[in-house]
C-alpha positions in Angstrom: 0.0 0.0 0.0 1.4 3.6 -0.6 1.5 6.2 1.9 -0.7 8.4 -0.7 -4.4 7.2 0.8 -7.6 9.3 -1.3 -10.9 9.3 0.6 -12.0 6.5 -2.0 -9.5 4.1 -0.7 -10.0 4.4 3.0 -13.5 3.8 2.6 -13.2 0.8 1.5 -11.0 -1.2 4.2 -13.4 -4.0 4.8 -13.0 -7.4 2.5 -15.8 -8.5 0.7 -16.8 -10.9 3.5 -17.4 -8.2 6.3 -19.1 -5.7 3.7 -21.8 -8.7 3.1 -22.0 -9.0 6.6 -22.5 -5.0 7.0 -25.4 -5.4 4.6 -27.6 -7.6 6.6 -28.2 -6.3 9.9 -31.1 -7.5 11.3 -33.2 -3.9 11.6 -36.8 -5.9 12.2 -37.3 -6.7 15.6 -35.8 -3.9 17.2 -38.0 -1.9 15.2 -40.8 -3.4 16.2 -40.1 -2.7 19.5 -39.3 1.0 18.8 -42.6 1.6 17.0 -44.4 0.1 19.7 -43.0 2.2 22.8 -43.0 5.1 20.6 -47.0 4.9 19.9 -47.5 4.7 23.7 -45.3 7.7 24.6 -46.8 9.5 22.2 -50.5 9.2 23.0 -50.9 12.3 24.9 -49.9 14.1 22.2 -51.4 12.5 19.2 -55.1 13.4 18.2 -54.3 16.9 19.0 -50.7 17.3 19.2 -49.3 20.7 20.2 -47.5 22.9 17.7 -45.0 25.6 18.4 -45.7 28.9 17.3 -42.9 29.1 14.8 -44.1 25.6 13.8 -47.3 26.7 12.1 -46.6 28.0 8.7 -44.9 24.7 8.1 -48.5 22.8 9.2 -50.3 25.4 6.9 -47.9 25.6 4.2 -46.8 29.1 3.9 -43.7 29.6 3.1 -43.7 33.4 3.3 -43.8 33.3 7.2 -41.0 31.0 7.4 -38.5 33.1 4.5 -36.7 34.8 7.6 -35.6 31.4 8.5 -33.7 31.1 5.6 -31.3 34.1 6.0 -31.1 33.8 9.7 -30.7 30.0 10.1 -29.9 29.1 6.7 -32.8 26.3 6.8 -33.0 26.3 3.0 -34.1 22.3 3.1 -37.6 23.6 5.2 -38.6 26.4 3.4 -38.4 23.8 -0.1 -40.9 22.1 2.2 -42.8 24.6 3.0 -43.6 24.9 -0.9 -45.8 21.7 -1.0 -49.1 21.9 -2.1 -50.8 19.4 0.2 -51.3 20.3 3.4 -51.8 17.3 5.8 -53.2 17.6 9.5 -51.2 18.0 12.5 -51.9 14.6 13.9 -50.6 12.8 11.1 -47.4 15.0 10.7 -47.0 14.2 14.4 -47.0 10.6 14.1 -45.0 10.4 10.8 -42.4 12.5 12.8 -42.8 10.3 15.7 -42.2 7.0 13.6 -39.4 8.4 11.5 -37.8 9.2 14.8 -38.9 5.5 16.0 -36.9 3.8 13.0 -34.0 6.5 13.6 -33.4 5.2 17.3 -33.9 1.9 15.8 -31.0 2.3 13.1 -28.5 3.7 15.6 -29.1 0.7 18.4 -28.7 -1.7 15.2 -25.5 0.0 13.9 -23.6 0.1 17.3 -24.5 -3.3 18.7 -23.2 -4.4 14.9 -24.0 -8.0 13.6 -23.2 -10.2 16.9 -25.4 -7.7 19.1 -27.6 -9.6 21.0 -31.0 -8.6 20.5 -32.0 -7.5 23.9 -29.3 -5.1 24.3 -30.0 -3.4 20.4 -33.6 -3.1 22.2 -32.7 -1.2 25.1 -30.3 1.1 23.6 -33.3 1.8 21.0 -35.7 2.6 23.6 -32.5 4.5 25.7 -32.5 6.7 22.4 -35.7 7.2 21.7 -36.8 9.0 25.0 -33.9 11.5 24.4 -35.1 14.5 26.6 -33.7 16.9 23.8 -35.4 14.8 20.9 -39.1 15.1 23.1 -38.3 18.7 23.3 -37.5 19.7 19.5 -40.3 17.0 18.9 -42.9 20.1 18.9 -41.3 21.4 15.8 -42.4 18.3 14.1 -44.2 19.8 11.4 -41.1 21.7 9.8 -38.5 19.1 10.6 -40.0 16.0 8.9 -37.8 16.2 6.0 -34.7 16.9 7.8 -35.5 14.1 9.9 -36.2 12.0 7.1 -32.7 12.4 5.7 -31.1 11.5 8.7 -33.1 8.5 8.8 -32.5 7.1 6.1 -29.2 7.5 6.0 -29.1 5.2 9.4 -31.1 2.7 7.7 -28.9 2.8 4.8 -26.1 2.3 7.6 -27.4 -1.0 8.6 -27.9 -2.2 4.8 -25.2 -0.8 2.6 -21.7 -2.2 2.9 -19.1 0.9 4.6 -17.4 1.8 1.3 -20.7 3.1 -0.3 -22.2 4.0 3.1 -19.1 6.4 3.9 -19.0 7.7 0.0 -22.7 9.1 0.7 -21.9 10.9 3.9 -21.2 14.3 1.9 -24.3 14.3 0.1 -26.4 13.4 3.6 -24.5 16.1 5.6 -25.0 18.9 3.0 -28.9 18.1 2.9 -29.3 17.8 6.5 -27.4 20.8 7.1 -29.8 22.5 5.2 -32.8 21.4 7.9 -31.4 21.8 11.2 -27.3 22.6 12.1 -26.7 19.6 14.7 -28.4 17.3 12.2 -24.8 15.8 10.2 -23.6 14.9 13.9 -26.3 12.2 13.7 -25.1 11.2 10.6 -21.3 11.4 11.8 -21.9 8.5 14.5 -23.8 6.5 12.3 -20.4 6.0 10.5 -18.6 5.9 13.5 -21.0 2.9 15.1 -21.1 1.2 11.4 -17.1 1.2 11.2 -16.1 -3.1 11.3 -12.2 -2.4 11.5 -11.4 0.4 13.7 -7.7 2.0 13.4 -6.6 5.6 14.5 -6.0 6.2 10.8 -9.0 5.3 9.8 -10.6 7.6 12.4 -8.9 10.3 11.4 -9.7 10.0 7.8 -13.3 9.6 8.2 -13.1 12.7 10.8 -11.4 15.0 8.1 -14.2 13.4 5.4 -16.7 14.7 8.1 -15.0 17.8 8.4 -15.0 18.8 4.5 -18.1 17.6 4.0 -19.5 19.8 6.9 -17.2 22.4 6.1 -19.1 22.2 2.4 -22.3 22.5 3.8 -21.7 26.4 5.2 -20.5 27.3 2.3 -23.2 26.2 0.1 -25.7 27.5 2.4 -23.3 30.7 2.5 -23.5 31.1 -1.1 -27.3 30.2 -1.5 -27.8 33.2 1.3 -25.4 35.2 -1.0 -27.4 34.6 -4.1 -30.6 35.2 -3.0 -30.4 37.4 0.3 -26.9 39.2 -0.9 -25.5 37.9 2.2 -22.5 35.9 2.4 -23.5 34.1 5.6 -26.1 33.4 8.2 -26.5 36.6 10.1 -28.4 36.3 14.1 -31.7 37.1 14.6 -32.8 40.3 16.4 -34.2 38.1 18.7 -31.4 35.9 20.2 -30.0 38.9 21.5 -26.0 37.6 20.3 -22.8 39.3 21.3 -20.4 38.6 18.2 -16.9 38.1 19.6 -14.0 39.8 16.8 -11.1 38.5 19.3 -10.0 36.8 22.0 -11.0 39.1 24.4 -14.7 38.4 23.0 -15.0 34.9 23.2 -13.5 34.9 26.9 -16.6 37.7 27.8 -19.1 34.8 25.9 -17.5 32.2 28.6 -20.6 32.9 30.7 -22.8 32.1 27.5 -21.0 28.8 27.2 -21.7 28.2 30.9 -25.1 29.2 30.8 -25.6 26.4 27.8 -24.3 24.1 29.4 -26.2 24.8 32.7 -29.4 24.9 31.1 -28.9 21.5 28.9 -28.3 19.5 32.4 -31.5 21.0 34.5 -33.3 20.4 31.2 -31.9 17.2 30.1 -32.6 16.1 33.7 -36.5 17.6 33.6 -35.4 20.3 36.2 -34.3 17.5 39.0 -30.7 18.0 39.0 -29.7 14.8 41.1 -30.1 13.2 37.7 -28.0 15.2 36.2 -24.6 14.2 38.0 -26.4 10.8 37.7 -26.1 10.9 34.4 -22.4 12.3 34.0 -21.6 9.7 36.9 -23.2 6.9 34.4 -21.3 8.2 31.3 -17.4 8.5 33.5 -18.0 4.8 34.8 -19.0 3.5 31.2 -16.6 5.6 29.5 -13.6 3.4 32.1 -15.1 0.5 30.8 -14.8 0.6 27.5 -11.3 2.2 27.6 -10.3 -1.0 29.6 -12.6 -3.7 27.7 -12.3 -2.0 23.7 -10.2 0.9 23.9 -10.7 2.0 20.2 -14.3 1.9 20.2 -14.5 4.2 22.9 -12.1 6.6 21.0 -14.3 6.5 18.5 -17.2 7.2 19.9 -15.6 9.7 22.4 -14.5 11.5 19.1 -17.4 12.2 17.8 -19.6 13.2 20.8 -16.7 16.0 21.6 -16.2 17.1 18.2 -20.0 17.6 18.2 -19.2 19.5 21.4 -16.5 21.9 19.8 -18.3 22.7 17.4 -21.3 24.1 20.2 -18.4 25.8 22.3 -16.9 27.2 19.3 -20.4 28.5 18.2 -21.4 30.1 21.4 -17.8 31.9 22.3 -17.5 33.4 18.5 -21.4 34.3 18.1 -22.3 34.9 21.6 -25.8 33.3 21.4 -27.2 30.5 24.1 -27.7 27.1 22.2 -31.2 25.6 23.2 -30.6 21.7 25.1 -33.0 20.3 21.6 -29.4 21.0 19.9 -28.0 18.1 21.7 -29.9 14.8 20.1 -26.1 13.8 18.5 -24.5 14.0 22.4 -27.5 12.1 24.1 -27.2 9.3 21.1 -23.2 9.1 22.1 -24.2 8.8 25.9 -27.1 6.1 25.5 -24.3 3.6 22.9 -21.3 4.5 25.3 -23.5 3.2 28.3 -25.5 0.7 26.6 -22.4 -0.7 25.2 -20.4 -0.8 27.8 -23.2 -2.7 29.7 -22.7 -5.2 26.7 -19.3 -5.3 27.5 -19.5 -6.4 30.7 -21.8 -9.2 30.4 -20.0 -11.2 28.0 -18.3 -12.6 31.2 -20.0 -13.2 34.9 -19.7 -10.8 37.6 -21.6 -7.9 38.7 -20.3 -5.4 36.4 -22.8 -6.3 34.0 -25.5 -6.8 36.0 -25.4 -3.3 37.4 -24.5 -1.8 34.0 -27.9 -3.2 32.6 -29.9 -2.3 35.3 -29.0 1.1 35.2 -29.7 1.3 31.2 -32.7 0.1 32.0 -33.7 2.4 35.1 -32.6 5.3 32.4 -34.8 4.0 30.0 -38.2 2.9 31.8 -37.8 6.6 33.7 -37.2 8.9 30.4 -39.9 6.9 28.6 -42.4 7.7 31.4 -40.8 11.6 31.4 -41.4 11.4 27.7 -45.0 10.3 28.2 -45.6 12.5 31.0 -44.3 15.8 28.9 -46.4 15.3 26.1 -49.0 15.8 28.8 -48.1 19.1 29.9 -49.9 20.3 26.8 -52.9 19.3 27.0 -54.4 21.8 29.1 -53.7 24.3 26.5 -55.2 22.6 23.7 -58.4 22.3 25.9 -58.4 26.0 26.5 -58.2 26.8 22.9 -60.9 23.8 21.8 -63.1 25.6 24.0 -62.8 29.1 22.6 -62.4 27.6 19.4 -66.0 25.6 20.2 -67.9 29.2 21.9 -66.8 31.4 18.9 -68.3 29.1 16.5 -71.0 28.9 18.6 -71.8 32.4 18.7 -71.1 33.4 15.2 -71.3 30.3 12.8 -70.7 32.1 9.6 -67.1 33.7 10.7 -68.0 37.5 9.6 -67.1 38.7 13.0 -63.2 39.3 14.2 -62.3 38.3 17.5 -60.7 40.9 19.7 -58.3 39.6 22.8 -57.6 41.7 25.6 -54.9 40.8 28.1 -51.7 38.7 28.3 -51.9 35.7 26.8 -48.6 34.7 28.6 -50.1 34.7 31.6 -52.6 32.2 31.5 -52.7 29.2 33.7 -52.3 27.0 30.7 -49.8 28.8 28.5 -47.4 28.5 31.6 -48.0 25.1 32.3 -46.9 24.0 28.3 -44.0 27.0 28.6 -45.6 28.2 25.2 -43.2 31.0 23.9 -45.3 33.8 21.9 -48.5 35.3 21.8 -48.7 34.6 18.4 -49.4 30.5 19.6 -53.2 31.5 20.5 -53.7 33.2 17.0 -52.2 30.6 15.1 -54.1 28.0 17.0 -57.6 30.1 16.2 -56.6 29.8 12.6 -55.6 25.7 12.8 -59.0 25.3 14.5 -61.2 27.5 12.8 -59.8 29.8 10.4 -60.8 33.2 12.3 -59.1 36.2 12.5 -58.2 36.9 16.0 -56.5 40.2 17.3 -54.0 40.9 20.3 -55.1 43.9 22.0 -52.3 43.5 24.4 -49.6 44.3 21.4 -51.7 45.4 19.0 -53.9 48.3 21.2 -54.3 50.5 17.9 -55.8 47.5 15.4 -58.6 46.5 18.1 -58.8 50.0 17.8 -59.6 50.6 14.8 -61.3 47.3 14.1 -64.3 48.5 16.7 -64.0 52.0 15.1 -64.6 50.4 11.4 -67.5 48.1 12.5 -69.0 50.6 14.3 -69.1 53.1 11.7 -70.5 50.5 8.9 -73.0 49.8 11.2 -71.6 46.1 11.9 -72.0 43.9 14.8 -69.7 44.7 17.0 -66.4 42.8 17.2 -66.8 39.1 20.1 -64.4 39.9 22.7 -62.1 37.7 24.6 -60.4 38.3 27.9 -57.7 36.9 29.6 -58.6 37.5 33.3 -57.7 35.8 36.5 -60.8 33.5 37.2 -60.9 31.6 41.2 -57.3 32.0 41.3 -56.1 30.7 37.8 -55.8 33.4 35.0 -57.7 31.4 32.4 -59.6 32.7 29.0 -63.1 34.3 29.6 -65.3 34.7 26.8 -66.9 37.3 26.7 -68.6 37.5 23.0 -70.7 40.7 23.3 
């Protein structure tokens, strides 16, 4: 072999009896067992599944609301989707998110347990994936990120059917496109090859790190250029909103250091719903695994380890040059590093007696029965709000079955009982939600004074019925929505 190695020729390191071997991994009955849990964690959330405010013009299909997205966040691959012509129901975008994230968790637990995993164990670290805390949280975005989701998927299942050569020569393409729906996306993709690699050598790591590099490096610069092309911006400039403090030197990025701390605090409460014990529980869990698999197989843990902290440079570096506080729903790629690391070692351990790998397994498993209950019990948190607004929906149709008359709230929506309890994040949610349930126009008084205005002026004057009014007042304790409907 010559010391001049091309990208083409470390992909292929596997003979032709290990690539066969690579294209038969037995997906089925860890899916089965995926789709299953996944229905049942999901019910709460599934004939009327909550939606994000941002989230709505990819249910209804209009892309103008959503073109911002595309200079600020460079999430060209949504806003194509937003272009469809048919518009499906929530509930069913829900559960085809839900079960392409099903199959996803599936794939993964297949990969890394490889083709002598035991069944059981490819189960658990399915179901371990699956009730991600960050994946249940980005899950109420479900509506735009279907086809980002998609992508990743099926480059997983690809993983577990595709020999490595062919799997690996596809990464570029998958990382570009899923760039293109959501940043953190490719970092999925990176430990898919990671898991899927047969013959593990630091060369080969490295290789397949700087092909993950290039190809992510490719990615900002076609969505550079597209921004460039159509915005006349070469790059993806912050939102007003997220309130960032560029850093132009060193002296910046050490001032963003509370930023990166702030991150990092927020993804443990969050990642532990708020009870922090679980938080060093979890850290804990991941040092004692990590020992493990350093002492049982040394280079799988390197690998693995390498791409859950590239993943986190790549955060660090992001909030100490931007100056912006990186949600915990970025972190799906480092919770699917933590569950194999864990789930593996547990594996590990059990291929000979002791207690190592009894405890190992009954901690994966106390991880997994308790996030799958979270996950359950988080879709619930919802529900009150979706009541609320069935109810208004239900009394304004009630009292004006033709539509003609515009519906004028007064008060803070963010301070009803119900918007708190499901930590909904605009205003805008109970307008958007009138116009999913019933296609009226509804109007803020609280940020809009002048338009309710005016709207009571105009019908007044045309001799109209008057405007139905809606107020958010505080009712036996609990601010809730009182219709008043004049």
């Amino acid at each position: 072999m010559t010391s001049s190695v091309g990208f083409a020729e470390y992909a292929s390191p596997l003979s032709d009896h290990v690539a066969d071997r690579a294209a038969a991994l037995p997906l089925g009955r860890v899916l089965i067992v995926t789709l299953l849990a996944v229905c049942v964690v999901s019910l709460p959330n599934l004939i009327d599944p909550f939606v994000r405010h941002d989230d709505y013009p990819a249910l209804f299909g209009e892309a103008h609301l959503y073109w911002g997205k595309t200079l600020h966040e460079g999430r060209w691959l949504n806003y194509i989707w937003h272009l469809r012509e048919v518009v499906t129901p929530a509930w069913l975008n829900f559960a085809l998110y839900q079960v392409l994230w099903a199959v996803l968790a599936a794939a993964l637990a297949v990969a890394a347990m490889g083709p002598e995993g035991r069944p059981w164990f490819a189960s658990v670290l399915a179901l371990f994936i699956l009730g991600s805390a960050p994946a249940t949280l980005i899950s109420t975005w479900f509506n735009t990120l279907i086809p980002g989701l998609a992508i990743v998927t099926l480059y997983a299942v690809l993983g577990c059917r595709l020999s490595q050569r062919t799997h690996r020569a596809l990464l570029p393409l998958f990382v570009i496109l899923s760039f293109l729906a959501y940043t953190t996306y490719p970092l999925i993709l990176l430990a898919v090859c990671l898991m899927r690699t047969q013959q593990r050598s630091l060369r080969d790591l490295c290789l397949l790190m700087a092909l993950f590099v290039l190809s992510f490096a490719a990615a900002v610069l076609l969505t550079y250029t597209i921004n460039w092309q159509i915005h006349g911006v070469f790059g993806v400039p912050l939102d007003a909103w997220r309130n960032a403090t560029p850093a132009a030197d060193m002296a910046g990025m050490i001032a963003n250091l509370s930023m990166l701390g702030e991150t990092f605090k927020t993804l443990m409460v969050l990642t532990a719903y708020s009870f922090i014990p679980a938080a060093y529980f979890h850290v804990g869990i991941l040092l004692v695994a990590t020992i493990v698999m350093i002492r049982i197989a040394p280079k799988e843990a390197l690998y693995l380890h390498a791409g859950l902290w590239a993943g986190m440079a790549l955060i660090v570096l992001q909030v100490l040059k931007l100056g912006v506080l990186v949600p915990p729903r970025t972190f799906i790629f480092a919770w699917v590093f933590y569950a194999v690391i864990v789930v593996r070692a547990a594996a590990l351990l059990s291929e000979t007696p002791g207690p190592g790998g009894r405890i190992m397994r009954n901690l994966s498993l106390l991880v997994v029965i308790s996030y799958l209950l979270l996950t359950f019990y988080q879709y619930t948190i919802y529900r009150p709000w979706q009541a609320e607004t069935r109810a208004l929906s239900a009394a304004l149709e009630d009292a004006d079955p033709e539509g003609t008359r515009p519906v004028l709230v007064t008060g803070d929506v963010m301070t009803l009982g119900s918007a708190r309890a499901g930590y909904i994040q605009s205003e805008l949610a109970l307008t958007f939600r009138m116009e999913q349930l019933n296609g009226r126009r509804v109007v803020l008084c609280d940020s809009a004074p002048e338009t309710c205005a005016e709207v009571e002026i105009s019908r007044a004057t045309a001799g109209l019925s008057p405007a139905m009014k809606v107020e958010v007042a505080t009712i036996d304790g609990d601010v809730r929505i009182n219709t008043l409907l004049e």
